[in-house]
N, C-alpha and C positions, 0 to 999 in steps of 0.2 A: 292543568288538570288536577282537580284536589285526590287526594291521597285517599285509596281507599281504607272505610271503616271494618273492624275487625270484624269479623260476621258475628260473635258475642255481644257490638255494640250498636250492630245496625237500628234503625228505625223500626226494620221490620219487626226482628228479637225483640225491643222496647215494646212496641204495640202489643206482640203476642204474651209478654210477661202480663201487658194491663190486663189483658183480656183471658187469662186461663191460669191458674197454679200448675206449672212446672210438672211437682211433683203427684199433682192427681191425674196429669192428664194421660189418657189410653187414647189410642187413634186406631181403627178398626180398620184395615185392609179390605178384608173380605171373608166372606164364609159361602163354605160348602158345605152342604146337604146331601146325603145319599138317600133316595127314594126307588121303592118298588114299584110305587104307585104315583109315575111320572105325570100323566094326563089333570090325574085331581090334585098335585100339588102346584103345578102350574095354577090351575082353576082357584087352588086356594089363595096363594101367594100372588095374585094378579086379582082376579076380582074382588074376594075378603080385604086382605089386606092393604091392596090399592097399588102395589109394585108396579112396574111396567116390563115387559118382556124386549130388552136389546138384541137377541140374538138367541139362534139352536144352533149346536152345530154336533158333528158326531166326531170325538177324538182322533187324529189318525193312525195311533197304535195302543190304543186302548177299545177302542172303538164304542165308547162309553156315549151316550147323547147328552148332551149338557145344555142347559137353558141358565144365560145370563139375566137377570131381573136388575134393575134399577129404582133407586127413589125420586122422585119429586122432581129433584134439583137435575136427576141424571145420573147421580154415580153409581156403579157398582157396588151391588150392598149384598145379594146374594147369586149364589153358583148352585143348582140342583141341577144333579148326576142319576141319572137311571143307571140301577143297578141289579143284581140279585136279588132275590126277598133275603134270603141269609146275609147278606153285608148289609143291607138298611137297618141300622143299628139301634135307634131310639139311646132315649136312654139321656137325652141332652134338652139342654135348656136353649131358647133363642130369645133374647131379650131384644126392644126394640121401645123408644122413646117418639112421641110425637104428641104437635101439639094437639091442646085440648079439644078444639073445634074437629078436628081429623078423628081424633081418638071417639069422639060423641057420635060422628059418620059411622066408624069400623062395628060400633056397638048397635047402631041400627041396622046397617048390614049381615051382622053376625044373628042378630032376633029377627031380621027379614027371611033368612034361610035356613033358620032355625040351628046355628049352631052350636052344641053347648058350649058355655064358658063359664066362669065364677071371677066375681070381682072382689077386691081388697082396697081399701083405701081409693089410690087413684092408678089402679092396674088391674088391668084384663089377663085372667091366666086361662089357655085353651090348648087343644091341641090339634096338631095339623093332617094330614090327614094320614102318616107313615106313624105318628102318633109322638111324634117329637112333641115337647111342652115351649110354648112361647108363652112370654110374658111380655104386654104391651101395657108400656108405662104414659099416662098423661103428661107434658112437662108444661103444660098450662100453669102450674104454680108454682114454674120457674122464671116467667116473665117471658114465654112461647107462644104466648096465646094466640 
């Protein structure tokens, strides 16, 4: 049985050096959202957006309603929490990357149901409906297309 490799020189580690700089990369767990206005952030974050809804469930010692959303691929990408109007905070930025073709969708959808937005470069700045500001970036002209 060959001798295992030090997990520093695995194939794996090797492949993910080709493929990422080390020192830029951030890897995003999750975000949570506090909303008052649970019913149209769902509606924004699923239909706008294109999220998909995994799950509701109601805390069992918070008793908080929470709605899991997903991306494309299926992961975990957002957590919105019904809460008070006082604790739905604003005040925060959500950034969010996709490719071009998607991004050109979101921008139809958004003039389809007349959302306001303003555009920069190659980024959608809007906001949602507890009046947080997201910023949806095109990565089309990162080779995402």
């Amino acid at each position: 049985m060959p001798a295992s490799l030090p997990l520093a020189d695995s194939p794996l580690r090797a492949a993910e050096r080709t493929l990422r700089k080390p020192s830029t990369a951030v890897w995003l767990q999750s975000v949570r959202v506090r909303t008052n206005r649970f019913d149209e952030s769902l509606a924004f974050y699923g239909s706008l957006l294109g999220l998909s809804l995994r799950t509701v469930r109601v805390h069992p010692v918070s008793s908080e309603l929470s709605a899991q959303m997903t991306d494309a691929e299926g992961n975990d990408v957002l957590e919105l929490v019904e809460t008070e109007a006082e604790q739905a905070s604003g005040g925060h930025e959500l950034a969010f990357g996709m490719p071009r073709r998607t991004w050109h969708l979101l921008r139809a959808r958004l003039d389809t149901q007349k959302w306001p937005y303003e555009t920069a470069g190659d980024c959608l700045y809007l906001s949602d409906a507890d009046g947080t500001s997201l910023r949806i970036e095109s990565l089309g002209t990162l080779g995402y297309a």
